[in-house]
Wavefront OBJ file of the C-alpha trace (Angstrom):
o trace
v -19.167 36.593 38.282
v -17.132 34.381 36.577
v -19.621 32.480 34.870
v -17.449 29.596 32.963
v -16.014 29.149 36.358
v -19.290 27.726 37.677
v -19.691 24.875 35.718
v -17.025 22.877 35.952
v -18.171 20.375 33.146
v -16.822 22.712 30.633
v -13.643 22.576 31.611
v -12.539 19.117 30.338
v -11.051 17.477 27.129
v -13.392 15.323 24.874
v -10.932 13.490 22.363
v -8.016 15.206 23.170
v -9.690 18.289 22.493
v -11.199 21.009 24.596
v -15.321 20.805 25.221
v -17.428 22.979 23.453
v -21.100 22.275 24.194
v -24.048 23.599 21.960
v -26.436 21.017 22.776
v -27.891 23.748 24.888
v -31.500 23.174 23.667
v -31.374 19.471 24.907
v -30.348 20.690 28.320
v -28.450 22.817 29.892
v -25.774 22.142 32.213
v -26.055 23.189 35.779
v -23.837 25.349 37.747
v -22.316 24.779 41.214
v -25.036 26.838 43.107
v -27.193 23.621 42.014
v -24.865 21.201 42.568
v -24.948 22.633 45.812
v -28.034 22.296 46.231
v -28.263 18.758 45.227
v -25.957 17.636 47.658
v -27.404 19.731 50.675
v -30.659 18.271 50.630
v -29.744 14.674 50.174
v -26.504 14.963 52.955
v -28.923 17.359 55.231
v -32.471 17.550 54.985
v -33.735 14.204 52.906
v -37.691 13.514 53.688
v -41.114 12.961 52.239
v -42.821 16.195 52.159
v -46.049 16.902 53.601
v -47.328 13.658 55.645
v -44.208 13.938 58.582
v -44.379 15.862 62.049
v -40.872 15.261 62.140
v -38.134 17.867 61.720
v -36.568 17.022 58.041
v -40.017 16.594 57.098
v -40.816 20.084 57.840
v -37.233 21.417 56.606
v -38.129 19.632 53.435
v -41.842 20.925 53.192
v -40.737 24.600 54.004
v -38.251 24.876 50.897
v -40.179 22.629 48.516
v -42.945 25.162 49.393
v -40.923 28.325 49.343
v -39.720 26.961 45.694
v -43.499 27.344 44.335
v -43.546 30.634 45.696
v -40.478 31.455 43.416
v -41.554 30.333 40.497
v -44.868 32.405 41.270
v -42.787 35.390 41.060
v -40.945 34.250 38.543
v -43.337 33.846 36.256
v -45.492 36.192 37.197
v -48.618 34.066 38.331
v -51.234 35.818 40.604
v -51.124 32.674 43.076
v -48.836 30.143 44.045
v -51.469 27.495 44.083
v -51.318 28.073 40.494
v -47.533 26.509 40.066
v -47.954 22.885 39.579
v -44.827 20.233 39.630
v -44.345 18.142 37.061
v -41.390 15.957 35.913
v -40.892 17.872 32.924
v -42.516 19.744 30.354
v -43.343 16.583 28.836
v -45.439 15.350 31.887
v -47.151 18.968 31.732
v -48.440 19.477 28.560
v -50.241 15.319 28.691
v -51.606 16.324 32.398
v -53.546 19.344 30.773
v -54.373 17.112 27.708
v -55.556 14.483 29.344
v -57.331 16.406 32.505
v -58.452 18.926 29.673
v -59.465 16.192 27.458
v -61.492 14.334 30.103
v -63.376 17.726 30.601
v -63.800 19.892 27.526
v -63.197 17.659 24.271
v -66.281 15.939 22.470
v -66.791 14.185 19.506
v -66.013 16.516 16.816
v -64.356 19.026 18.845
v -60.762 20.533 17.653
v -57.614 20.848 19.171
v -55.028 23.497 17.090
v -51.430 23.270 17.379
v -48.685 24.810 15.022
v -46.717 22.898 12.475
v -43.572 23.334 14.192
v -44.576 21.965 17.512
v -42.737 19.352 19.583
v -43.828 15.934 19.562
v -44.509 16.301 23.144
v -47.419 18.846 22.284
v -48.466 17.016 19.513
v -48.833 13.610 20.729
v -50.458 14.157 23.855
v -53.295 15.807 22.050
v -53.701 13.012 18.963
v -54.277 10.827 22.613
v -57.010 12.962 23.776
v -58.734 13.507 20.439
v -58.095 9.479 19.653
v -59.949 9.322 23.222
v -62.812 11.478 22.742
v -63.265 11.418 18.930
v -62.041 14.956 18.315
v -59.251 16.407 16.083
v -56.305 18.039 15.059
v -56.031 21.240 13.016
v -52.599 22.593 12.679
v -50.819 26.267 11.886
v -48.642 26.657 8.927
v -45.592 28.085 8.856
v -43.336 29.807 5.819
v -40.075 29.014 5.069
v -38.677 31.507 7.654
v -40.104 29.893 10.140
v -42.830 32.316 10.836
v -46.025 31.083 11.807
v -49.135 32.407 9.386
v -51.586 34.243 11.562
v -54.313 34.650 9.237
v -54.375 30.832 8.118
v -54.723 30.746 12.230
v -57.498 32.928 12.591
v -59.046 30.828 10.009
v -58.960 27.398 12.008
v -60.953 28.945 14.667
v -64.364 28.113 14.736
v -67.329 26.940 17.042
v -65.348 23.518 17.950
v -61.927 25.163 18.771
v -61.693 24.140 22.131
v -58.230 24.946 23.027
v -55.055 26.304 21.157
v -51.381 24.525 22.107
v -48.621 26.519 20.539
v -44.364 26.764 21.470
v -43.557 30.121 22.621
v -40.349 29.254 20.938
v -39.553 26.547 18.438
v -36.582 24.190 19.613
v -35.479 23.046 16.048
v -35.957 26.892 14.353
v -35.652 29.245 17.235
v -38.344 31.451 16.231
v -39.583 32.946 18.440
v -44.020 33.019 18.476
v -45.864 35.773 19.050
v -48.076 34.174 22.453
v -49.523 37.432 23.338
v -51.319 37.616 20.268
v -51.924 34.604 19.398
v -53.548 34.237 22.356
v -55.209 37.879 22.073
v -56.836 36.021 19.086
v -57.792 32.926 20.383
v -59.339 34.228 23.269
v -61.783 37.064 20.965
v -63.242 33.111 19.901
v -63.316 32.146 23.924
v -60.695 29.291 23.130
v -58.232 28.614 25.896
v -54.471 28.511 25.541
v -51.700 26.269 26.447
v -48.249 27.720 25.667
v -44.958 25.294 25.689
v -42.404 27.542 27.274
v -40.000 24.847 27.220
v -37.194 26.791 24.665
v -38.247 30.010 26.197
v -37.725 30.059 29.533
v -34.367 30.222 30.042
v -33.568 32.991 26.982
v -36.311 35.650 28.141
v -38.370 37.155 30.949
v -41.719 35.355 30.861
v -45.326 37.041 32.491
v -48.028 34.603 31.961
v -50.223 37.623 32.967
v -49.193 39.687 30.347
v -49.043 36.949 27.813
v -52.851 36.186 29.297
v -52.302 31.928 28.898
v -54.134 29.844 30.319
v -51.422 27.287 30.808
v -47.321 27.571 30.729
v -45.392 24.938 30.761
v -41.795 24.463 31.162
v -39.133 22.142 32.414
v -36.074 22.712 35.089
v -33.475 21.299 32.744
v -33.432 23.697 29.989
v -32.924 26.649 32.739
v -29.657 25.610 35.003
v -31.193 23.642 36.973
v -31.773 19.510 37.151
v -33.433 17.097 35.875
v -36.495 15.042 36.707
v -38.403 18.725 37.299
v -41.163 20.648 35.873
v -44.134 23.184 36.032
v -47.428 23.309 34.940
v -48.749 26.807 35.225
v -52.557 26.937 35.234
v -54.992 29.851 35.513
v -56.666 29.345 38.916
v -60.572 29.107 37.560
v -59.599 26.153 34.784
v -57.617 23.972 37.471
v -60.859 24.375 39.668
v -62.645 22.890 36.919
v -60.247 20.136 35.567
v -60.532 16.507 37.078
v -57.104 15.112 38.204
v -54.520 13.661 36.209
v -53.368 10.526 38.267
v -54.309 9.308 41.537
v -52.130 8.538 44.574
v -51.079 9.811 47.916
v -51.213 13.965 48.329
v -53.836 14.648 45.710
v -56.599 13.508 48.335
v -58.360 14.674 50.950
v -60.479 11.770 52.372
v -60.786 8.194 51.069
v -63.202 5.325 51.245
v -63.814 2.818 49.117
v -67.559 4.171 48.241
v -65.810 7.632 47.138
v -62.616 10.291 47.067
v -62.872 13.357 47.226
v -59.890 15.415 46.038
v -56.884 17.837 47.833
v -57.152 21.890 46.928
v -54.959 23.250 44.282
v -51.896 22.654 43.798
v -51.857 19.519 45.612
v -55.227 18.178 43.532
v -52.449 17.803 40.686
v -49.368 16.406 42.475
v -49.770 12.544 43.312
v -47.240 10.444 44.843
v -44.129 11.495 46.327
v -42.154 14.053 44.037
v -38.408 14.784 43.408
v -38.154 17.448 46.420
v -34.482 17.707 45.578
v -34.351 18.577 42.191
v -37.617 21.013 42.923
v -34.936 22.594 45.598
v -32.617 22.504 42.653
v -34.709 24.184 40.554
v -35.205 27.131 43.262
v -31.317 27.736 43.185
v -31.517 27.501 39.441
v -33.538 30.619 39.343
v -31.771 32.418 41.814
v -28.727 32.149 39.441
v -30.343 33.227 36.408
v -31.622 36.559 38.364
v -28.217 37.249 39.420
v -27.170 37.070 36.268
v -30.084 39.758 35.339
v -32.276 38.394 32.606
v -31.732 41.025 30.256
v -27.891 40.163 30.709
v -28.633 36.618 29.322
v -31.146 37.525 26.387
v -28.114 40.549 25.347
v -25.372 37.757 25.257
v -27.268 34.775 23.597
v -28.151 37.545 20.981
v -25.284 38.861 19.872
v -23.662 35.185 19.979
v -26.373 34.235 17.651
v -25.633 37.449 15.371
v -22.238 36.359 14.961
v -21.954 32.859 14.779
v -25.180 33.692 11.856
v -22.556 35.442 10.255
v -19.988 33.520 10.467
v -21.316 29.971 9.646
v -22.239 31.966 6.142
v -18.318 31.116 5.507
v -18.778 27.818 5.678
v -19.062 26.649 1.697
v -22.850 24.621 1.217
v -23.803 25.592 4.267
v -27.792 26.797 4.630
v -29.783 27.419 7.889
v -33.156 26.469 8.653
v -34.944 29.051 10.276
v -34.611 32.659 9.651
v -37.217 34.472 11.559
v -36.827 38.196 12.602
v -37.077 37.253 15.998
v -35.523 34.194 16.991
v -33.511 32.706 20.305
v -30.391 31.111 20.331
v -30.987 27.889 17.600
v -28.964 27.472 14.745
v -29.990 24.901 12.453
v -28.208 23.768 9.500
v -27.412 21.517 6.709
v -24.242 21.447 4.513
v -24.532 20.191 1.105
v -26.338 16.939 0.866
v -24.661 15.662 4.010
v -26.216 13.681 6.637
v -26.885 15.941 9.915
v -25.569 12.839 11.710
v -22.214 12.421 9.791
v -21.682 16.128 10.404
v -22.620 15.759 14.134
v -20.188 12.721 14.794
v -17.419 14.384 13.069
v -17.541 17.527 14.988
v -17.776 15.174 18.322
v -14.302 13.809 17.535
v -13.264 17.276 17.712
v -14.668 18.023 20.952
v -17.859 19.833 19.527
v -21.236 18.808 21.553
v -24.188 19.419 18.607
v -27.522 17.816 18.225
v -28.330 15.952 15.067
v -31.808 14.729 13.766
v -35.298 15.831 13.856
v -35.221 16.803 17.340
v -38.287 15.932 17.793
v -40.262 17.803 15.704
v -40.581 15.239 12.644
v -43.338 17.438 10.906
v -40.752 20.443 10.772
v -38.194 18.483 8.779
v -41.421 16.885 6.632
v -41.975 20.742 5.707
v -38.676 21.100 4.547
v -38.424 17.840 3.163
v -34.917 16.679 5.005
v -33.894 14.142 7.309
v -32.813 16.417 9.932
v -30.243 19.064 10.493
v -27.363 19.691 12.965
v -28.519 22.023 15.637
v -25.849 24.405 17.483
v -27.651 26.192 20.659
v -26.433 28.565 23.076
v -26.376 29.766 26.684
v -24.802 32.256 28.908
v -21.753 30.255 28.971
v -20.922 29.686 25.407
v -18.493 32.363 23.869
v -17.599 33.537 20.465
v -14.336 31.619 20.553
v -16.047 28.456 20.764
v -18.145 29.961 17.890
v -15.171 30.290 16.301
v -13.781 26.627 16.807
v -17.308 25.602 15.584
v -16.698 27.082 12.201
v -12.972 26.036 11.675
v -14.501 22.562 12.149
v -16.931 22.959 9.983
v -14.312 24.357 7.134
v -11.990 21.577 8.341
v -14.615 18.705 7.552
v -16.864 20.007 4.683
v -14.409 18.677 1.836
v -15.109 14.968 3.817
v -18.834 15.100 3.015
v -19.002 16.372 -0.604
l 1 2 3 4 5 6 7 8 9 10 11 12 13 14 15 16 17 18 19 20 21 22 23 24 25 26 27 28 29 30 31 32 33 34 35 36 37 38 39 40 41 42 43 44 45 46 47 48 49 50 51 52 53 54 55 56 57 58 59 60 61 62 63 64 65 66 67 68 69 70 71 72 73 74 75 76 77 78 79 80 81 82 83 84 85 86 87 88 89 90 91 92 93 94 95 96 97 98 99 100 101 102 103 104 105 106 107 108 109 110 111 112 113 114 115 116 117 118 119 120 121 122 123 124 125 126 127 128 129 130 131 132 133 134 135 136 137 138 139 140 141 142 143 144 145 146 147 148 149 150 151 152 153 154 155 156 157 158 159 160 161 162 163 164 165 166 167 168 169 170 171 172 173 174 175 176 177 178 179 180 181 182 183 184 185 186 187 188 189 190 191 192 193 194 195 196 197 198 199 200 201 202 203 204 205 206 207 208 209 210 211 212 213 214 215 216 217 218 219 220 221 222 223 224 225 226 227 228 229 230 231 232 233 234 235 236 237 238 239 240 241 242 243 244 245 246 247 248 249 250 251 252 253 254 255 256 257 258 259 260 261 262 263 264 265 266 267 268 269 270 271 272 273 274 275 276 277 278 279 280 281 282 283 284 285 286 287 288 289 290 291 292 293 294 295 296 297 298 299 300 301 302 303 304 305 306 307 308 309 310 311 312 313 314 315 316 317 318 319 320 321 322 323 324 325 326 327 328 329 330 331 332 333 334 335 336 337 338 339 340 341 342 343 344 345 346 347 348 349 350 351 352 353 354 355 356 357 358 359 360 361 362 363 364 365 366 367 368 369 370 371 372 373 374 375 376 377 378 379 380 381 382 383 384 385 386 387 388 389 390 391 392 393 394 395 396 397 398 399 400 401
């Protein structure tokens, strides 16, 4: 396959000057398979799911269905009733806090997260602790960007109540050991919630053999479109968890002395959802497997290696995040240069980069910066590009000293 071929985004000028995107982390863009896909359902089959007798209805029910049963396999879930839709990872992680919340936390309870979380598994939690008069306790990390274990095993205690940690960090790349940590947490009987958000598109993920209670993870960052999501849940908690929002689907029978609620998955999924992008998200995965998994982790890896190496050239140049094992996130500073002069400077040259804290304010509090420019690969980024990345960089430094 020719894979540049199938995203036909990349193949314009920004500025007078070829595109090169590494804003990969942010999202990904999406190849024609989706496109496809996006245009088929809304030209074809375009229908609330579920409540119709009518044909498109059906059509519409049938793939939006079939979808849940791919991510099953994808991720390696023992049931499909255990995929959950979300609009993003976002909307996952605050439907477990807050469902969680409502259930399990207690005043003086504790939640832990690591220091070099998102703010969208930070924040959701502060909510539910502010809510239920429990706390915070967070993992360090070392200037690698390696998360201390033993400081971990030390927050645990009798009012752990659940652990929410990023399989991989999206400012650092490193990449967390889950299956431990959650070997750990679970010797104490503490549940875990794992943001897979950074991961899921750079590695083959088996929520079985990682043993989490919850994965979450969001369409966007894997090929496929926006507006999408999953919330993986073991079975036996979502039993147990009240629901997140109330609406249409996530009923069974209503009066206005008392509801009583749908089965799993549906217990979880109010109001009408974004069957499209959900179908989207389908052909998403479909193109990643064809691409073979291992393919995409070997690629990203040895892109990584070199543009490591090669942004070493660069004079003043110093990268944040050096873990042994990390996915494809570069982060970087040069000199004492604002990320965001570097980032809009590299944009008139055609070169798509994230700048800031990137939402992980605490990270960049550890290291006592502003921010950083953040290069990120995928499967269609090439060492060339890596290349022009550099040159830019050489070409611009002696404008910020």
């Amino acid at each position: 396959m020719d894979i540049r071929s199938q995203f036909p985004i990349l193949e314009q000028q920004v500025y007078g000057h070829p595109l090169v995107y590494f804003d990969n982390a942010a999202t990904t863009q999406k190849p024609l398979s989706v496109i496809e896909t996006l245009r088929r359902y809304y030209t074809t089959i375009n229908s609330n799911i579920h409540r119709g007798a009518h044909f498109l209805a059906a059509k519409a029910t049938d793939e939006y269905e079939q979808t849940r049963r791919t991510v099953q396999h994808f991720i390696g879930a023992r049931h499909s009733h255990e995929i959950v839709f979300t609009r993003g990872t976002t909307e996952s992680i605050n439907l477990v806090a807050s469902s969680f919340g409502e259930r399990y936390l207690g005043e003086g309870d504790e939640v832990v997260v690591s220091g070099m979380e998102h703010h969208s598994n930070i924040v959701p939690w502060q909510l539910a602790c502010g809510r239920k008069g429990a706390r915070l306790r967070v993992i360090p990390f070392g200037d690698d960007g390696v998360l201390d274990l033993e400081a971990f095993r030390s927050l645990l205690n009798e009012h752990t109540r659940i652990v929410a940690v990023t399989h991989v960090s999206n400012t650092l790349g490193t990449v967390n050991p889950v299956r431990e940590i959650v070997d750990i947490a679970h010797s104490r009987g503490v549940p875990v919630l794992v943001d897979g958000a950074q991961a899921i598109s750079h590695m083959a993920v088996d929520v079985q053999a990682i043993g989490c209670d919850f994965y979450c993870f969001s369409g966007h960052k894997m090929y496929g479109p926006m507006g999408v999501g999953v919330m993986y849940g073991r079975e036996e908690i979502l039993e147990e968890l009240p629901p997140y929002q109330g609406g249409g689907e996530m009923i069974k029978d209503v009066s206005f002395e008392v509801t009583t609620y749908n089965e799993l998955p549906f217990k979880f999924e109010a109001g009408t959802p974004s069957v499209g992008d959900v179908l989207g998200l389908d052909t998403a995965i479909g193109f990643m497997q064809d691409l073979g998994l291992d393919n995409i982790a070997s690629h990203e890896r040895e892109l990584t290696e070199y543009a490591t190496r090669r942004l070493m050239e660069v004079d003043g140049l110093r990268v944040y995040g050096t873990a042994p094992m990390k996915t494809s996130v570069l982060s970087f500073l040069i000199g004492s240069s604002h990320p965001y002069d570097v980032g809009t400077l590299l944009d008139k040259l055609g070169i798509a980069v994230r700048t800031g804290h990137h939402c992980t304010q605490p990270v960049m509090t550890r290291y006592g910066i502003p921010g950083t420019v953040r290069a990120s690969f995928a499967i269609y980024n090439t060492k060339d590009e890596v290349d022009c990345l550099v040159n830019a960089l050489q070409r611009i430094a002696p404008m910020l000293a």
